[in-house]
TORKOL-4160 file (C-alpha; in steps of 0.2 Angstrom, whole numbers, padded with zeros to 4 digits, m for minus):
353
<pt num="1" X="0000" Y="0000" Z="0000"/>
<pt num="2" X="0006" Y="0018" Z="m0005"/>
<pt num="3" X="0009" Y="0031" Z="0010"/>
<pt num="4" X="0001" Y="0047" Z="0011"/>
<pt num="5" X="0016" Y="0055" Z="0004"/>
<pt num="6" X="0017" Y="0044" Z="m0012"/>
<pt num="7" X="m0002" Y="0048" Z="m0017"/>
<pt num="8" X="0004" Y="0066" Z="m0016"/>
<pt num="9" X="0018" Y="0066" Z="m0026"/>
<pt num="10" X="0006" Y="0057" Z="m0038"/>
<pt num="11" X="m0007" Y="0071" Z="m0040"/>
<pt num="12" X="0008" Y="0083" Z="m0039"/>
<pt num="13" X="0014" Y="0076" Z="m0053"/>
<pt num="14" X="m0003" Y="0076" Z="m0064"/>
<pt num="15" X="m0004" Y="0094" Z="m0058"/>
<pt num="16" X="0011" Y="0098" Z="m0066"/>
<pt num="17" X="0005" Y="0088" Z="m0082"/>
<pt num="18" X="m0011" Y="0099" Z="m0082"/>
<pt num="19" X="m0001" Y="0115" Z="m0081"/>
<pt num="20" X="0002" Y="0114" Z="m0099"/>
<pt num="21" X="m0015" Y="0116" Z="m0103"/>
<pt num="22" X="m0022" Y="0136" Z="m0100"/>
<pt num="23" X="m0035" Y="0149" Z="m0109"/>
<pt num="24" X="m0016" Y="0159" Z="m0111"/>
<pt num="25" X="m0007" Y="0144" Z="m0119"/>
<pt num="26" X="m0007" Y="0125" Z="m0122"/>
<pt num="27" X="0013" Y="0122" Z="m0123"/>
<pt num="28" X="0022" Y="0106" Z="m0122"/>
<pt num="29" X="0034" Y="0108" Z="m0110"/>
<pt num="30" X="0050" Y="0097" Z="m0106"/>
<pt num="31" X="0054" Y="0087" Z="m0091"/>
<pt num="32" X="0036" Y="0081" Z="m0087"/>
<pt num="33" X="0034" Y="0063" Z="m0085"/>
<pt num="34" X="0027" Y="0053" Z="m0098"/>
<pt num="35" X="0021" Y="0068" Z="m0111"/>
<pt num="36" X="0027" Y="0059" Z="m0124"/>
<pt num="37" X="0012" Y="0045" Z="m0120"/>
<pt num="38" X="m0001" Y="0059" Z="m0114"/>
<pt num="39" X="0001" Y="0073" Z="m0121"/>
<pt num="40" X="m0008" Y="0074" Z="m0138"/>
<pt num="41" X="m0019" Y="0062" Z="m0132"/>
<pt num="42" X="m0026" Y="0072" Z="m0121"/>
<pt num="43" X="m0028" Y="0086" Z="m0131"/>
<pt num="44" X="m0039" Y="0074" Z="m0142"/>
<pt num="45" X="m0048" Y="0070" Z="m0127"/>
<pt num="46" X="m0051" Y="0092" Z="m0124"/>
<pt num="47" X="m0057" Y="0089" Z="m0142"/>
<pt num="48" X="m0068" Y="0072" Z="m0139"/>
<pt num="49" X="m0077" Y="0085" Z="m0124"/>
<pt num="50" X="m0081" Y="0098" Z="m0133"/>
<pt num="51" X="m0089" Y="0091" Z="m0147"/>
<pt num="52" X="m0098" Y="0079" Z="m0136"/>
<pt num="53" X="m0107" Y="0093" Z="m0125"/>
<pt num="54" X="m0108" Y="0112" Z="m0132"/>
<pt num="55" X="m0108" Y="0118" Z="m0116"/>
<pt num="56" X="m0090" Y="0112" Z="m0111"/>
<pt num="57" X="m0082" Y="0126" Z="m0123"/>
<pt num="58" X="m0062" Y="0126" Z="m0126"/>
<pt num="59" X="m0060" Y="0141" Z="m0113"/>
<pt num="60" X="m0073" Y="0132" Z="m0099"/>
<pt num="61" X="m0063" Y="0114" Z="m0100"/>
<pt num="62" X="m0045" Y="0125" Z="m0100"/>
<pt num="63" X="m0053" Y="0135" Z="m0084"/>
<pt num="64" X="m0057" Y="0121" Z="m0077"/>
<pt num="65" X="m0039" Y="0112" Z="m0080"/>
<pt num="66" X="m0031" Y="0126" Z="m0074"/>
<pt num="67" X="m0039" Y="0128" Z="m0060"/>
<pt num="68" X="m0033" Y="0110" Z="m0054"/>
<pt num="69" X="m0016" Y="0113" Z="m0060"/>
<pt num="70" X="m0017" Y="0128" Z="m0048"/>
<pt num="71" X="m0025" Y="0117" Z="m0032"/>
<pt num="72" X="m0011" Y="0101" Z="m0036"/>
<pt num="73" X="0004" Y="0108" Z="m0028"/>
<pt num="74" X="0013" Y="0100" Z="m0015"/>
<pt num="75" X="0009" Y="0115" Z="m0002"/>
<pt num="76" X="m0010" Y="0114" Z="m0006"/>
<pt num="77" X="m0010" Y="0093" Z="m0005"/>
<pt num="78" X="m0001" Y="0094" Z="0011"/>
<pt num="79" X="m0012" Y="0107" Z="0022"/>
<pt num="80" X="m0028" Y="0097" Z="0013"/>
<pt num="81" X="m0024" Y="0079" Z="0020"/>
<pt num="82" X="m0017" Y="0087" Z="0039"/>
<pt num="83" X="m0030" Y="0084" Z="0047"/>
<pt num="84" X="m0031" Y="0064" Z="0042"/>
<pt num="85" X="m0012" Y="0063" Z="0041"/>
<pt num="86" X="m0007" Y="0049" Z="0053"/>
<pt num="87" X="m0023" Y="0042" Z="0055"/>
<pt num="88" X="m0025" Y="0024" Z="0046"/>
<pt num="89" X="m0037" Y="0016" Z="0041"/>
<pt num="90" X="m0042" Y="m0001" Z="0029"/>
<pt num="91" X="m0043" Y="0002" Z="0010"/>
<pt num="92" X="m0063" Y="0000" Z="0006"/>
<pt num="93" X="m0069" Y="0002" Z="m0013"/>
<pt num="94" X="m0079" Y="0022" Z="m0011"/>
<pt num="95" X="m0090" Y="0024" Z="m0026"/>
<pt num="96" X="m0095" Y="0040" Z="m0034"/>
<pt num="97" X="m0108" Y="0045" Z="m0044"/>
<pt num="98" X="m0103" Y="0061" Z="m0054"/>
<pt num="99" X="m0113" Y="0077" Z="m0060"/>
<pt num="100" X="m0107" Y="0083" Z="m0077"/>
<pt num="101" X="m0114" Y="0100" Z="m0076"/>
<pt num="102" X="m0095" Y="0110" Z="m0079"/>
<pt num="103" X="m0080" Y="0101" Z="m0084"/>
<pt num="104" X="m0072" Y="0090" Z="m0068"/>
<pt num="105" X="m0085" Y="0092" Z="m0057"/>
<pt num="106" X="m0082" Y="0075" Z="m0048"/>
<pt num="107" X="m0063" Y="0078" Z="m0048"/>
<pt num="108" X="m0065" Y="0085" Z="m0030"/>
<pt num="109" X="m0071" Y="0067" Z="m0026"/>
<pt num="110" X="m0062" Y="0056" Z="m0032"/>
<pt num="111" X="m0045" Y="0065" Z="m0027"/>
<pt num="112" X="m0050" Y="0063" Z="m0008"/>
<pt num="113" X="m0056" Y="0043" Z="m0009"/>
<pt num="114" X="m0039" Y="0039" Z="m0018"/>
<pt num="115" X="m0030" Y="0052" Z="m0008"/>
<pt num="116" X="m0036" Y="0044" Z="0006"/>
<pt num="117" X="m0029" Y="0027" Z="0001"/>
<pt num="118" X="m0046" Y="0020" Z="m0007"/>
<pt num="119" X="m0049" Y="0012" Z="m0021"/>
<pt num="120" X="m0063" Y="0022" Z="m0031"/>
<pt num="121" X="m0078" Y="0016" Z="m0043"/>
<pt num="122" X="m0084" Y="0030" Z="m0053"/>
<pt num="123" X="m0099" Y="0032" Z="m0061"/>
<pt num="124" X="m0098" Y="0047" Z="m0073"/>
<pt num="125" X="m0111" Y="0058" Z="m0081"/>
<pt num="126" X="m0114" Y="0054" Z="m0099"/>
<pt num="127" X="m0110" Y="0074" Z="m0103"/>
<pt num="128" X="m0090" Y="0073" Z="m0095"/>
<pt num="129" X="m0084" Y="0056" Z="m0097"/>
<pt num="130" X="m0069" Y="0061" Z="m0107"/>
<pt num="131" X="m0057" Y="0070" Z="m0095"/>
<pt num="132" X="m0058" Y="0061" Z="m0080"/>
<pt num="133" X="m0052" Y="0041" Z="m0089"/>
<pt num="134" X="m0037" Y="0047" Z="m0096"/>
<pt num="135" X="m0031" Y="0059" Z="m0081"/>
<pt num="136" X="m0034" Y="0043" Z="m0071"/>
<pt num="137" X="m0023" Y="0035" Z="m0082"/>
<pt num="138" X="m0009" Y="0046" Z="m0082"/>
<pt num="139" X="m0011" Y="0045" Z="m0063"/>
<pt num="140" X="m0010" Y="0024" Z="m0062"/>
<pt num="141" X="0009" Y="0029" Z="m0074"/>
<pt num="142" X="0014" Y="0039" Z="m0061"/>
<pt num="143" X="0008" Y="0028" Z="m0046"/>
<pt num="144" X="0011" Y="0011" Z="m0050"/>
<pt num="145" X="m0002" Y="0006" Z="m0035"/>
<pt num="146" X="m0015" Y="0015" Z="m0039"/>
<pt num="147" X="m0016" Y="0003" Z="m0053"/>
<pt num="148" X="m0032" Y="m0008" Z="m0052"/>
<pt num="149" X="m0038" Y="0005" Z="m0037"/>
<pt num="150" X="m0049" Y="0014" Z="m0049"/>
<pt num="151" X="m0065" Y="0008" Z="m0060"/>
<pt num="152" X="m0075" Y="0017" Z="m0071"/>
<pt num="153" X="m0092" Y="0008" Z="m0073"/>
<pt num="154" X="m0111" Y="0013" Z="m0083"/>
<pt num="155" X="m0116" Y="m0003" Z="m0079"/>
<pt num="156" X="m0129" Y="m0001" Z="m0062"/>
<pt num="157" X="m0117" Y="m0001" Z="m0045"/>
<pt num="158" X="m0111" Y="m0016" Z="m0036"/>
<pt num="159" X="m0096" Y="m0021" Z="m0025"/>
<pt num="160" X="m0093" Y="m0005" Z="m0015"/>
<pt num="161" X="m0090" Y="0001" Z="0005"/>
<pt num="162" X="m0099" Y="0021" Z="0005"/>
<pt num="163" X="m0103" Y="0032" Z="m0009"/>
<pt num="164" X="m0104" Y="0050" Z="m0013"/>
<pt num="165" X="m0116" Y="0054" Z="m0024"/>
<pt num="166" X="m0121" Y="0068" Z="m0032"/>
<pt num="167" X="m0138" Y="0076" Z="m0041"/>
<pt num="168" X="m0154" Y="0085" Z="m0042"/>
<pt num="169" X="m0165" Y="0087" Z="m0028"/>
<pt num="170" X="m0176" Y="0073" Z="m0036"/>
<pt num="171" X="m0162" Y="0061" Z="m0039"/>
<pt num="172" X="m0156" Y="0064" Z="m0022"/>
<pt num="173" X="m0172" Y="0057" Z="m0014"/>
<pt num="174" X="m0170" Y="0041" Z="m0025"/>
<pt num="175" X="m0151" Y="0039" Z="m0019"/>
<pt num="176" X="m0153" Y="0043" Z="0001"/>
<pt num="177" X="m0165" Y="0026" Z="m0002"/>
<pt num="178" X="m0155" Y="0018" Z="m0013"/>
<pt num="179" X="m0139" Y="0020" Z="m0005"/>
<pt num="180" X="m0146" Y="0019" Z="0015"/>
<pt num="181" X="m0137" Y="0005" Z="0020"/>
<pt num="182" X="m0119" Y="0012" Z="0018"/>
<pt num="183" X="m0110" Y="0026" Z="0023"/>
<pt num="184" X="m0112" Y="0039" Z="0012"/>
<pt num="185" X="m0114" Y="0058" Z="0004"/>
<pt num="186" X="m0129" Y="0063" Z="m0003"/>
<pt num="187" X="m0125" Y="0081" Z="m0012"/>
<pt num="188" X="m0142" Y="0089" Z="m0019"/>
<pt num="189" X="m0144" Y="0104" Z="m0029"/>
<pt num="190" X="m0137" Y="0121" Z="m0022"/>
<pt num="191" X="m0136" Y="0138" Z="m0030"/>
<pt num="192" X="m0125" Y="0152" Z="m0024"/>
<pt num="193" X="m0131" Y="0172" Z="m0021"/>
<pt num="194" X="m0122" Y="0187" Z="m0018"/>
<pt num="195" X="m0128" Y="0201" Z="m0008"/>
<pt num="196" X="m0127" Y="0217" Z="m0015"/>
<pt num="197" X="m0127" Y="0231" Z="0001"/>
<pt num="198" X="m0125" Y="0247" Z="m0011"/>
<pt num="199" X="m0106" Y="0248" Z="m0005"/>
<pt num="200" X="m0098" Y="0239" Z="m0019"/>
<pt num="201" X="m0085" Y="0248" Z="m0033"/>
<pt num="202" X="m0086" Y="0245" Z="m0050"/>
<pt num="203" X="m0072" Y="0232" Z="m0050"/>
<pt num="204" X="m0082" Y="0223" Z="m0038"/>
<pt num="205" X="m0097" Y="0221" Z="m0052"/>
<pt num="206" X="m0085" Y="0217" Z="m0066"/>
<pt num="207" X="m0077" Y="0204" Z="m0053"/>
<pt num="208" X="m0096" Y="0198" Z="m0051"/>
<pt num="209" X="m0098" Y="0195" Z="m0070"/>
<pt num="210" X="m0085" Y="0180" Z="m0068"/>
<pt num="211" X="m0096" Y="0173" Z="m0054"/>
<pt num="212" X="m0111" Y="0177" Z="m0065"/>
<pt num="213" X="m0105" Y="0169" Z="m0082"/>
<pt num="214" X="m0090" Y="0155" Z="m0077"/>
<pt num="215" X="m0098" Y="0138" Z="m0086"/>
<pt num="216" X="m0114" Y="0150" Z="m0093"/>
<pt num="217" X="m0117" Y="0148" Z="m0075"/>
<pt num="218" X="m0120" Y="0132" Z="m0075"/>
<pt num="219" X="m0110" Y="0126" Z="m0058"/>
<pt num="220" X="m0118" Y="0127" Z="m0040"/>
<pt num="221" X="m0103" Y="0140" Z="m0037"/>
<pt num="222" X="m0110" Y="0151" Z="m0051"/>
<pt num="223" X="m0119" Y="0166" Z="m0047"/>
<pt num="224" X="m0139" Y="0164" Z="m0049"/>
<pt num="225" X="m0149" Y="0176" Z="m0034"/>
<pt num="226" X="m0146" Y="0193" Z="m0031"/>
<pt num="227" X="m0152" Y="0201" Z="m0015"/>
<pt num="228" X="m0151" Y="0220" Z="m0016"/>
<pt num="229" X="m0159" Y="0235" Z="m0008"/>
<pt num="230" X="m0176" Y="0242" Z="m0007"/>
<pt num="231" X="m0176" Y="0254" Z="m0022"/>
<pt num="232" X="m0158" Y="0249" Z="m0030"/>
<pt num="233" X="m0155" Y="0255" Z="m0047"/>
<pt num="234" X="m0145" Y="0240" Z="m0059"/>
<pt num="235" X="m0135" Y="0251" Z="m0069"/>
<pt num="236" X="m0118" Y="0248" Z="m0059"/>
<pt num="237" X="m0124" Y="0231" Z="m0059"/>
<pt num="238" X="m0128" Y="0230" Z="m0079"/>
<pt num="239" X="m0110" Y="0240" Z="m0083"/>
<pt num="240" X="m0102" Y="0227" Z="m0074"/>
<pt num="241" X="m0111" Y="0212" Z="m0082"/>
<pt num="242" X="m0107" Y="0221" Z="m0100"/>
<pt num="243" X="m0090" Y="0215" Z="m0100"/>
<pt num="244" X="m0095" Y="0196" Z="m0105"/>
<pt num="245" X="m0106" Y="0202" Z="m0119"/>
<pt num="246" X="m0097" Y="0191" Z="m0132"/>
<pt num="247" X="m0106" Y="0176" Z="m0122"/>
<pt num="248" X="m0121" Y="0178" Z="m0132"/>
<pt num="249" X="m0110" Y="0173" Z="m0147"/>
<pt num="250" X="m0113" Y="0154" Z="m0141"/>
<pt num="251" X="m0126" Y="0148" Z="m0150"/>
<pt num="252" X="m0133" Y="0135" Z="m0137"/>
<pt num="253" X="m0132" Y="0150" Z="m0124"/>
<pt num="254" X="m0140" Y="0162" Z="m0137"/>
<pt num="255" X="m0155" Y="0150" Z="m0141"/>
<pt num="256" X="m0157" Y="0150" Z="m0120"/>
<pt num="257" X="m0156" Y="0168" Z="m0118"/>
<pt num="258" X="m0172" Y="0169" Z="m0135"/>
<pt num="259" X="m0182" Y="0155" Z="m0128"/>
<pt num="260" X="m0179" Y="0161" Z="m0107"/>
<pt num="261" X="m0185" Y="0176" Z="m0115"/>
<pt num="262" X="m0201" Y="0174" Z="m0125"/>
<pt num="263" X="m0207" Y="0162" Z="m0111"/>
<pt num="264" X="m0205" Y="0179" Z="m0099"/>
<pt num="265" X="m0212" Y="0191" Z="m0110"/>
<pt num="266" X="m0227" Y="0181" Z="m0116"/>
<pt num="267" X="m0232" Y="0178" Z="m0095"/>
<pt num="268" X="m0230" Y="0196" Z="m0096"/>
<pt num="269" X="m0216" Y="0195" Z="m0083"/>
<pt num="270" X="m0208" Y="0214" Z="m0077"/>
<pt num="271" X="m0190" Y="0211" Z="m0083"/>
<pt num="272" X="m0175" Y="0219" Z="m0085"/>
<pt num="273" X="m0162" Y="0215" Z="m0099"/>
<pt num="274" X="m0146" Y="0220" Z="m0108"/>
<pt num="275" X="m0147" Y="0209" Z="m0124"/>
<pt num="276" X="m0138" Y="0194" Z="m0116"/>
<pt num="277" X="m0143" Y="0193" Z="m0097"/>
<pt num="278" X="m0161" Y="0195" Z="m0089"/>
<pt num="279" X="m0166" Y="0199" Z="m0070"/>
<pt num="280" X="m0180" Y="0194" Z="m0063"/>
<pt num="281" X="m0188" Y="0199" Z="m0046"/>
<pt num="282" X="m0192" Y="0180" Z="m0039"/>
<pt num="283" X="m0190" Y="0172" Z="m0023"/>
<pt num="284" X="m0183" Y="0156" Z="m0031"/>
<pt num="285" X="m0162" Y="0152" Z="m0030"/>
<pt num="286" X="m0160" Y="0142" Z="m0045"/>
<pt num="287" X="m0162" Y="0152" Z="m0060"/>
<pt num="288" X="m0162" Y="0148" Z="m0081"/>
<pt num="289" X="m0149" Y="0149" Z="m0091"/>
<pt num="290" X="m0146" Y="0168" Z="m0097"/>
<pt num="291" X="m0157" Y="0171" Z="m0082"/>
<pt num="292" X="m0151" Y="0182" Z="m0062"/>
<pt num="293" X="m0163" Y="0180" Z="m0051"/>
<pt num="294" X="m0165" Y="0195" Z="m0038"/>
<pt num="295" X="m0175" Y="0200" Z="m0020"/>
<pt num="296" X="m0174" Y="0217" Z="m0011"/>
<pt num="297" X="m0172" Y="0216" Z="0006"/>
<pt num="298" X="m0180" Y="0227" Z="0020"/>
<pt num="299" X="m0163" Y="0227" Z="0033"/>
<pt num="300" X="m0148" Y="0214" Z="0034"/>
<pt num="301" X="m0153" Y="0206" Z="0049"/>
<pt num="302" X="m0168" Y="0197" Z="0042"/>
<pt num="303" X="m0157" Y="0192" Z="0026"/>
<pt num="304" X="m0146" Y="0185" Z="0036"/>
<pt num="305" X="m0156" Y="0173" Z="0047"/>
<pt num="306" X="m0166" Y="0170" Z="0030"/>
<pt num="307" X="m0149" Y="0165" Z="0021"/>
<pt num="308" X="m0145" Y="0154" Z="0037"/>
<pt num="309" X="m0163" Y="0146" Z="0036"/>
<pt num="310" X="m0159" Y="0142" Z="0018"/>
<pt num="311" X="m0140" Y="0135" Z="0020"/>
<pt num="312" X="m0145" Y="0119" Z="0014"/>
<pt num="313" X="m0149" Y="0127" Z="m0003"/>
<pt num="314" X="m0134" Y="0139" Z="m0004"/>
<pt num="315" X="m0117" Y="0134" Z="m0011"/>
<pt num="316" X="m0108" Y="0150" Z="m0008"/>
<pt num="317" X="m0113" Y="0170" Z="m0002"/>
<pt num="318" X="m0103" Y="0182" Z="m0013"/>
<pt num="319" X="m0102" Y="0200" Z="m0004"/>
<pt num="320" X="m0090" Y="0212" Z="0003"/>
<pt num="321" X="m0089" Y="0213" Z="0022"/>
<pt num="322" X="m0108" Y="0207" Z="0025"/>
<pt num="323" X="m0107" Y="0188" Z="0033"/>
<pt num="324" X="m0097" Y="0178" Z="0039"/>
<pt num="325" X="m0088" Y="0163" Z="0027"/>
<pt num="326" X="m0093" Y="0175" Z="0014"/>
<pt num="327" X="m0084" Y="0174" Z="m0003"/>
<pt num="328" X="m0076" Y="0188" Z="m0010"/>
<pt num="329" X="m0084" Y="0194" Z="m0027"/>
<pt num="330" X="m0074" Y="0186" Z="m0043"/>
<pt num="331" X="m0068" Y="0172" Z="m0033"/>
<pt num="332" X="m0085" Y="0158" Z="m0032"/>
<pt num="333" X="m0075" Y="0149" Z="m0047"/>
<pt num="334" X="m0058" Y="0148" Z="m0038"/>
<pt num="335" X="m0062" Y="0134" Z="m0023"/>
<pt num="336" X="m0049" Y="0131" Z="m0011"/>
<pt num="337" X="m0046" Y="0112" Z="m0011"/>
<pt num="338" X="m0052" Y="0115" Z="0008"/>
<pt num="339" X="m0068" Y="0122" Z="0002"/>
<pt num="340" X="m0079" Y="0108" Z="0002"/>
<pt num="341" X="m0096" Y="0104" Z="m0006"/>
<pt num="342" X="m0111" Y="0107" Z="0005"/>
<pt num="343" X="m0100" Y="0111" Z="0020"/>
<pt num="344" X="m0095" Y="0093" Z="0024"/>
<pt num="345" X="m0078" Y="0087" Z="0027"/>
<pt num="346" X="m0076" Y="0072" Z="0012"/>
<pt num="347" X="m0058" Y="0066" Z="0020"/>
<pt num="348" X="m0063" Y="0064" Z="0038"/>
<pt num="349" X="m0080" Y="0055" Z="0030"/>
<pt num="350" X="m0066" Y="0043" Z="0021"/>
<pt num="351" X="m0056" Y="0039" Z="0035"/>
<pt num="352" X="m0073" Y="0035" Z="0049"/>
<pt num="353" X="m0077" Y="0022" Z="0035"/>
């Protein structure tokens, strides 16, 4: 059995693989184990991704690589596994059923069960099943033992300890039954707001559009409820949003935006839009495609007990000095690896299994 240590050096390594692939170059670069086997191949894979769901664009899957070549240092690895670092515990079989809703999505998961010395069973979404397979085989190159440690299945789940699992409300219901035996993680639907208290600069509204558009807005990170004051006026709002008018340019957002639209203006909804992005005064946190949500509040006392009532429904809060574990504007699409889903510790969930 590998030590801690060696599963580290492991992702270090795919890190530094995927740090050849970013939105300001791809470049093959020397000294990186095994490129001459993983490279191009996984450049055919980007390829495979995008053809095989429009929403995973060139720039959304580079983000997204990016951003886990950012998270796989050495540094970040080490303060993620402290506080399981030392304590053992017998190698089960963890199986994860993946969202495919932005690029990686599962990655998060399935880092912690093999990081944490399990073996892993992965049960992808049909619309991200491209990236994940070969990363897992670069990975079993640069970690001989993590060879026959991880499965990829579509055929219905057997043989395994505990499960994450992740989907909509509705599919959540079926998995807590489902899976009720084992140990497990049941992630449901969660959107993320941000509070607007009238304070903010213009940067903070142009930081706001990445929150907003990342992934068309598609993770639970992303940006989809505004609360704002009694009587605010969008326009700072609008100026900052303007920055990402080129999204409209993608066909599949384009055809959401027209048919979000006609929908509202037939029910003869009051809206407010600047040719790519609606708002809507609604009291609901997930939001269409093309589509922000807003609620003015009365004072920030009430918002914030309302926001604590409705935890379970919120991924993050983007705002600038306003609550507590608050996230800063711009930064919903840059997790630490520290920062887990729904709140809940996945490595201390591993090692009690």
């Amino acid at each position: 059995m590998t030590s801690i240590q060696d599963r580290i050096n492991a992702f270090v390594k795919l890190g530094t693989f995927l740090s050849q692939f970013s939105n300001k170059k791809i470049e093959k670069k020397e000294n990186i184990e095994h490129n001459e086997l993983f490279f191009d191949g996984f450049l055919h894979q980007i390829k495979l991704a995008q053809e095989y769901n429009s929403w995973f664009t060139k720039d959304n899957i580079l983000f997204a690589l990016e951003s886990w070549s950012t998270s796989l240092t050495a540094d970040n690895l080490k303060n993620f596994t402290a506080s399981v670092t030392g304590k053992s515990n017998i190698p089960k079989t963890v199986a994860i059923i993946m969202a495919g809703n932005i690029p990686l999505v599962g990655f998060h998961d399935f880092l912690s069960v093999l990081i944490s010395g399990h073996a892993v069973l992965v049960k992808q979404s049909s619309n991200d099943k491209h990236l994940l397979p070969y990363l897992a085989k670069y990975l079993e190159f640069v970690e001989n033992n993590f060879k026959g440690n991880i499965k990829f299945t579509e055929e219905k789940l057997t043989n395994f300890d505990a499960v994450i699992a992740t989907g909509s409300d509705n599919t959540a219901r079926y998995f807590e039954y489902y899976f009720k035996n084992k140990p497990n993680i049941i992630r449901k639907s969660r959107n993320s707001v941000a509070v607007i208290t009238g304070n903010e600069t213009d940067e903070d509204f142009v930081k706001l559009a990445d929150d907003v558009f990342q992934y068309f807005g598609l993770g639970c990170r992303s940006v989809s409820k505004l609360y704002v004051p009694k009587d605010y006026q969008f326009d700072q709002f609008f100026n900052g949003m303007y920055q990402k008018k080129e999204i409209i340019n993608n066909a599949k957002y384009a055809n959401n935006y027209d048919y979000n639209k006609a929908v509202y203006l037939m029910s003869e909804f009051d809206l407010l839009e600047n040719g790519f992005l609606m708002i809507k005064e609604d009291e609901s946190y997930a939001s269409p495609i093309a589509t922000i949500f807003y609620e003015y509040y009365d004072n920030e006392i009430d918002l914030k007990i309302k926001l604590h009532q409705d935890k379970e429904k919120i991924q993050c809060i983007v705002s600038k000095n306003f609550i507590e574990n608050e996230v800063g504007f711009g930064e919903t699409q840059h997790p630490k690896l520290t920062d887990y889903a729904d709140g809940i510790n996945t490595l201390e969930f591993l090692t009690s299994i």
